[in-house]
LUMGU-494465 format. One record per residue (C-alpha): residue number from 1; residue in three letters; y, z, x. Coordinates in steps of 0.1 Angstrom, whole numbers, always signed. Layout:
BEGIN
  num  residuo     py     pz     px
  NUM      ALA      Y      Z      X
...
! end
This chain:
BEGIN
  num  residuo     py     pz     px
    1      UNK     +0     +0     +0
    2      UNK    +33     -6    +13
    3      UNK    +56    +18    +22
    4      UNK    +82    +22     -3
    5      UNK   +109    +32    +23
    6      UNK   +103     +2    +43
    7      UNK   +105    -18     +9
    8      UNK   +137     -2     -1
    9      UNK   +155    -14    +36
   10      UNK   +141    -47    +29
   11      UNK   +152    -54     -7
   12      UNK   +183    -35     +4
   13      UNK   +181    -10    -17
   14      UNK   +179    +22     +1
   15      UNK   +197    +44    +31
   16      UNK   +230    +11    +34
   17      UNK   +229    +23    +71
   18      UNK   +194    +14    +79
   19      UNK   +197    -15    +57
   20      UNK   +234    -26    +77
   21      UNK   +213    -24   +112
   22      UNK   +182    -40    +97
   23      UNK   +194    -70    +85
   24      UNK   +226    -76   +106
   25      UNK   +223    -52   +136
   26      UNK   +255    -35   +123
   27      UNK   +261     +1   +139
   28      UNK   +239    +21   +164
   29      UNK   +203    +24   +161
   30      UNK   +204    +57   +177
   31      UNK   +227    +72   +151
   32      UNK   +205    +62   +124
   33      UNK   +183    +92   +100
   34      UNK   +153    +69   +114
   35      UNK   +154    +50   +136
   36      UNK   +123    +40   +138
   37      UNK   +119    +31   +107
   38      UNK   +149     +8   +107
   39      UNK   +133     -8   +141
   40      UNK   +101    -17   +118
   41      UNK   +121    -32    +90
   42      UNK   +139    -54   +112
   43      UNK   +108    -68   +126
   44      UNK    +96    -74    +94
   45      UNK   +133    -96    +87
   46      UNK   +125   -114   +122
   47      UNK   +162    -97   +132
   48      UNK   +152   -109   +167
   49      UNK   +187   -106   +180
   50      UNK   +189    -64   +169
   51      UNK   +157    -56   +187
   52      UNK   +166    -77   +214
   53      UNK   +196    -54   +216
   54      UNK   +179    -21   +218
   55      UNK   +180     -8   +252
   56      UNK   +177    +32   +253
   57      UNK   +160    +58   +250
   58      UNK   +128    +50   +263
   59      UNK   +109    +55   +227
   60      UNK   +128    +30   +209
   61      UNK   +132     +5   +236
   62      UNK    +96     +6   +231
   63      UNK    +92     +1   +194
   64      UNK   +115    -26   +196
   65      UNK    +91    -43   +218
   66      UNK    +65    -36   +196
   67      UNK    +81    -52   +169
   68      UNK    +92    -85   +189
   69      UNK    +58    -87   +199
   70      UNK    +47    -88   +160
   71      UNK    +76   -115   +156
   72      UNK    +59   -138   +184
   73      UNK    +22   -140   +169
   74      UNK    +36   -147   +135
   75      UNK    +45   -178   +155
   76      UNK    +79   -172   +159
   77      UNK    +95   -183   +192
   78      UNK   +118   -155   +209
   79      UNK   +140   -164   +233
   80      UNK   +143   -138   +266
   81      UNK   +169   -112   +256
   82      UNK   +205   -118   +279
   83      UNK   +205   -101   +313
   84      UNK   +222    -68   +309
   85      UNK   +251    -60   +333
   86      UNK   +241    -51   +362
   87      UNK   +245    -42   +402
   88      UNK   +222    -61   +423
   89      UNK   +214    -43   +455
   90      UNK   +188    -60   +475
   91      UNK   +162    -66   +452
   92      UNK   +172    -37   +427
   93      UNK   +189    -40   +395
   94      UNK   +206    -11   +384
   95      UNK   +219    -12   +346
   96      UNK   +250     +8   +343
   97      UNK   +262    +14   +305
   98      UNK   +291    +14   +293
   99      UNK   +305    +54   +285
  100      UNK   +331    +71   +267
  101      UNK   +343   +106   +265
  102      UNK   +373   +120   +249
  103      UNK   +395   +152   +247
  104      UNK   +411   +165   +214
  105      UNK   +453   +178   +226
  106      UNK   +458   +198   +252
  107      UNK   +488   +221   +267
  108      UNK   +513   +191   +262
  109      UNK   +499   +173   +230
  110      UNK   +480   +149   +246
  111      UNK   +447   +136   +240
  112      UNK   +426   +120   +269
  113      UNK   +401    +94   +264
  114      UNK   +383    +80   +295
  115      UNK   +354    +47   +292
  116      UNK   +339    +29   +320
  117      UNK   +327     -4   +321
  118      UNK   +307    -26   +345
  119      UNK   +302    -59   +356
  120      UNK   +284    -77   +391
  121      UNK   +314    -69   +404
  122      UNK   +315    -34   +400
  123      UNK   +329     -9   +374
  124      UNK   +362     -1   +362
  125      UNK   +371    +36   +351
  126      UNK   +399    +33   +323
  127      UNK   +420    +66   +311
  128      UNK   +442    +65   +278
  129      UNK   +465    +90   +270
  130      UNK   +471    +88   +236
  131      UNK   +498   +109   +220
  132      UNK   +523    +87   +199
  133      UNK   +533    +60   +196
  134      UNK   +536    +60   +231
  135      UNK   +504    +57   +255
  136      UNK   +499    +59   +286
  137      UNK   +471    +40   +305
  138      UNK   +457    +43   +340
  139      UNK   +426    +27   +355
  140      UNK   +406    +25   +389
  141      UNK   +373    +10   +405
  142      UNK   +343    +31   +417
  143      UNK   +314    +19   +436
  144      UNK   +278    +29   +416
  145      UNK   +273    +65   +438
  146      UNK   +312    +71   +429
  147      UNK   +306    +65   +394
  148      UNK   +277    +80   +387
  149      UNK   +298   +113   +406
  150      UNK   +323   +108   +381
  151      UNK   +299   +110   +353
  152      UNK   +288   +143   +365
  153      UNK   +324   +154   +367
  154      UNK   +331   +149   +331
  155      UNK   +301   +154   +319
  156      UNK   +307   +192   +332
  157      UNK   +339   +192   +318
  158      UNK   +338   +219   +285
  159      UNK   +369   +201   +276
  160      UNK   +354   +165   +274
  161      UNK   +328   +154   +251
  162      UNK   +307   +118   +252
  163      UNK   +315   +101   +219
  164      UNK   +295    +64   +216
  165      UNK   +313    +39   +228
  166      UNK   +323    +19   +203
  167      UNK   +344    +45   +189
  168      UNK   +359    +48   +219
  169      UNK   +370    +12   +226
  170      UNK   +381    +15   +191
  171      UNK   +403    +43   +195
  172      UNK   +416    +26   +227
  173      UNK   +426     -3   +214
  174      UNK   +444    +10   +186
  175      UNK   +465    +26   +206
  176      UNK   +473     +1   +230
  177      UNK   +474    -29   +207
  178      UNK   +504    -49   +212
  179      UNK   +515    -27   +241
  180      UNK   +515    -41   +280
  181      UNK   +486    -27   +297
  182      UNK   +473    -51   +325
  183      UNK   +448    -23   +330
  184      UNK   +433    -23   +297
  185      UNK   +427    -60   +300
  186      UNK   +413    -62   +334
  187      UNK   +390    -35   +316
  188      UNK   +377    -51   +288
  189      UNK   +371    -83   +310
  190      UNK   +339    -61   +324
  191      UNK   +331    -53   +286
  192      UNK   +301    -74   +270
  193      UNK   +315   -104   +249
  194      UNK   +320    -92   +215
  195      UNK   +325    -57   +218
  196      UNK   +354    -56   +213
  197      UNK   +352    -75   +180
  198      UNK   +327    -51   +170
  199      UNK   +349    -20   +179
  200      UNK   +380    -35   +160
  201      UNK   +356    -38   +125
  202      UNK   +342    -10   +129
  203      UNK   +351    +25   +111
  204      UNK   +352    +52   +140
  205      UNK   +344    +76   +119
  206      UNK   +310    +63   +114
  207      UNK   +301    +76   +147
  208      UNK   +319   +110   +140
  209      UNK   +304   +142   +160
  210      UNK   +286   +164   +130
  211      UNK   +313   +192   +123
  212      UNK   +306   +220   +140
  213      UNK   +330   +249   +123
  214      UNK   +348   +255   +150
  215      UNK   +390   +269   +136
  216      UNK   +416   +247   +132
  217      UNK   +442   +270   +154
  218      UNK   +457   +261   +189
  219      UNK   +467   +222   +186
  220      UNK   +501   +208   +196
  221      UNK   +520   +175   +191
  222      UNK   +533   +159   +224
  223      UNK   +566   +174   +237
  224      UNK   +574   +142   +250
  225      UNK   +580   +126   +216
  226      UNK   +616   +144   +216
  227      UNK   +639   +119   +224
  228      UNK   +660   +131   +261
  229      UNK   +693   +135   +236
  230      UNK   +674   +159   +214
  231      UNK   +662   +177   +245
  232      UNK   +693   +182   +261
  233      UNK   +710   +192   +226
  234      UNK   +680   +218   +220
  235      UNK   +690   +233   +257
  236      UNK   +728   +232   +254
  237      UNK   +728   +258   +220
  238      UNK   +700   +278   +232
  239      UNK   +715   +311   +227
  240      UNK   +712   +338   +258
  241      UNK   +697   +363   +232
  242      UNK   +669   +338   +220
  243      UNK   +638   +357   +216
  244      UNK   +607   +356   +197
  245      UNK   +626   +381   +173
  246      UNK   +658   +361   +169
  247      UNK   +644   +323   +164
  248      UNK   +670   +311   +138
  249      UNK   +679   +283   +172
  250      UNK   +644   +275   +167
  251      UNK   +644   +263   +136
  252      UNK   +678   +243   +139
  253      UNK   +664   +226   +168
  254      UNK   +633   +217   +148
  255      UNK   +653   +199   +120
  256      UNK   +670   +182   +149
  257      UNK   +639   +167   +163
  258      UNK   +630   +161   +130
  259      UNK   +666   +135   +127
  260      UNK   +662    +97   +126
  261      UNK   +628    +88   +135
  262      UNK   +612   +116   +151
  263      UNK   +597   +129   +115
  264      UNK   +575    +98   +118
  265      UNK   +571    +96   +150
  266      UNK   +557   +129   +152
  267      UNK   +537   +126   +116
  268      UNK   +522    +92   +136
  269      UNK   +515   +118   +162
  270      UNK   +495   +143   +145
  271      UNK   +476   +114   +125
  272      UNK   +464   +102   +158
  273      UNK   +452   +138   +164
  274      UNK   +432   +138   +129
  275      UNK   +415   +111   +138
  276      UNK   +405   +130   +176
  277      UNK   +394   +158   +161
  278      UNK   +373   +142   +135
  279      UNK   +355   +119   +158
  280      UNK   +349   +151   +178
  281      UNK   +336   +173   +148
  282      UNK   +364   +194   +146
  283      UNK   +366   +189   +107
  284      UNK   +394   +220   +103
  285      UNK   +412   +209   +130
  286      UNK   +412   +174   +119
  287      UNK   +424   +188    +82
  288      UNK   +452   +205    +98
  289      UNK   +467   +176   +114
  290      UNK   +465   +157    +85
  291      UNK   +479   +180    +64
  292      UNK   +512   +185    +92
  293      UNK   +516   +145    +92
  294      UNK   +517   +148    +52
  295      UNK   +540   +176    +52
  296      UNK   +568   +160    +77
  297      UNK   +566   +126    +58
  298      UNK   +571   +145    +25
  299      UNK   +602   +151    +47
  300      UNK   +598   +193    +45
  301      UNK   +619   +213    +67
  302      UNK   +582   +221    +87
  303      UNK   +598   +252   +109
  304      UNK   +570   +276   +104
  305      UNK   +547   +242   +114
  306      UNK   +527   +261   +146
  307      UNK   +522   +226   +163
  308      UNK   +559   +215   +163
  309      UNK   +574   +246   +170
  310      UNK   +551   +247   +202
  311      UNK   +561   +212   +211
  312      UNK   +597   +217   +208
  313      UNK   +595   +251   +231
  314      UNK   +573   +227   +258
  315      UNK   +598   +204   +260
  316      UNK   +630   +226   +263
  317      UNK   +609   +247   +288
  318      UNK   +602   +216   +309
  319      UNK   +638   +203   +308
  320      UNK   +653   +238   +321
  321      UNK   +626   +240   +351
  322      UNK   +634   +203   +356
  323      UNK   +670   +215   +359
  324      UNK   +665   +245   +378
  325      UNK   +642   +221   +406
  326      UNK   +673   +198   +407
  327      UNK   +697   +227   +415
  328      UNK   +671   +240   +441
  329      UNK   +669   +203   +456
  330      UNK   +706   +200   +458
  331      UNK   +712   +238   +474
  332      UNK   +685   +227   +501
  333      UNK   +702   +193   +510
  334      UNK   +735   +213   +512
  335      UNK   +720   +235   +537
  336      UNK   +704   +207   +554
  337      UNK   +738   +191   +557
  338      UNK   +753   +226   +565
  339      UNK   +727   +225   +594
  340      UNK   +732   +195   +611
  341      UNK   +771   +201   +612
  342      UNK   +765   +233   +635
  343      UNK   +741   +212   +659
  344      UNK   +769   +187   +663
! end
């Protein structure tokens, strides 16, 4: 008798996941309830070019097989799968996949988001730091031993946690779309052809972290959204009294980062962080930010916002140490100068 889950993939009428990867290879077979299951079914379909595309872990790499090898003595030809990227090293082959991992705000509002990708060339390590609706990008090249050290690196980082990849390039490119990045291009030029197409249609979400409970408390917004006006306003009234107990200065300079288009900027801001702490399983977190983007483009006064209030303090306590290194730099050359008038 057949099996009725494997029926209800093939008539499509069961789990739209399996049945997506089963008949169009849409999504990632590891993600899937079963896997397995979803590996049979598509060797039932002939889906040649899914199984073809399985590659890790060991388990299902092997069912796939299994199941291209049923394809074949039904009669069916199957062409060899396309070489995977890869170093060549004498006669070794060493397939590197591609990685992502990603980091949900720290200190100064900004969320991190590292990939790697390889080609025969070698492998480019690509860092997005996505706050606003500025981002900044930086990228480098490692050989494989300096890769794989970077790996370890991260991969020991409590802060950073691996996310699939797809979301990743996703998340990347929607933050960089439109924007110069000559490193992001050179990167996706080691990324396999149609990736990227993939990653733009596909809902990030999808391959969300399950939500693991953790509270909502201790995000910021970027300080470096404040417009350098704002900053130096923000500085020039603080009061010499200001203290935690006497914050009225607070919540003027609040509504004055809030003027022109800093509300959106910053509700564009803590929507970016939603969608961070979602794909990490941070399901409070990610509640919280959407609930602070709601509340500044309902156009509320948002003082008593914790995440605002921090990133205005940030950025008028960067500005005043800014100034007070200036005034140091410009006592020092003075005395320099003071110096080499007494040797003359």
């Amino acid at each position: 008798m057949a099996d009725p889950r494997l029926t209800a993939i093939l008539d499509r009428s069961g789990d739209p996941e399996l049945v997506a990867w089963a008949h169009d290879g849409a999504g990632d077979v590891t993600t899937l309830s079963d896997p397995e299951l979803a590996i049979h079914a598509a060797g039932e379909l002939g889906n040649i070019a899914a199984l073809q595309a399985v590659v890790a872990p060991k388990a299902l790499r092997k069912a796939a097989a299994a199941a291209l090898h049923r394809i074949k003595s039904r009669g069916i030809k199957v062409a060899d799968a396309p070489a995977p990227k890869a170093f060549t090293l004498a006669r070794e082959a060493f397939d590197v996949p591609p990685r992502a991992f990603l980091s949900g705000p720290n200190a100064m509002g900004n969320c991190h988001l590292l990939m790697t990708a390889t080609d025969r060339e070698g492998s480019c390590i690509m860092e997005v730091i996505i706050g606003g609706d500025k981002v900044q990008d930086h990228h480098g090249h490692a050989g494989r031993s300096e890769l794989r050290k970077f790996w370890k690196q991260i991969e020991g980082d409590d802060v950073m946690a691996e996310i699939p990849f797809v979301a990743g390039l996703h998340l990347g490119d929607a933050a960089l779309n439109g924007k110069p990045a000559h490193g992001w291009d050179h990167f996706l030029s080691k990324v396999a052809p149609g990736s990227l197409a993939a990653a733009r249609s596909a809902n990030p979400l999808e391959y969300a972290l399950a939500d693991s409970g953790a509270a909502a408390e201790g995000w910021v917004l970027p300080a470096w959204l404040l417009p350098g006006a704002v900053v130096d306003g923000i500085v020039a009234s603080l009061p010499a009294d200001a203290t935690p107990e006497n914050e009225g200065w607070l919540d003027e300079a609040i509504a004055a980062a809030l003027e022109g288009g800093g509300r959106e900027s910053f509700a564009f801001a803590a929507d970016r962080s939603a969608l961070v702490f979602a794909l990490l399983g941070r399901g409070a977190a990610a509640e919280s930010a959407r609930a602070a983007a709601t509340r500044m483009r309902a156009g509320e006064g948002c003082s008593d916002l914790a995440p605002l209030r921090s990133a205005v303090l940030l950025a008028a306590f960067q500005e005043l140490q800014h100034r007070q290194q200036e005034k140091s730099s410009d006592i020092d050359s003075v005395m320099r100068r003071v110096g080499e008038f007494n040797a003359e």
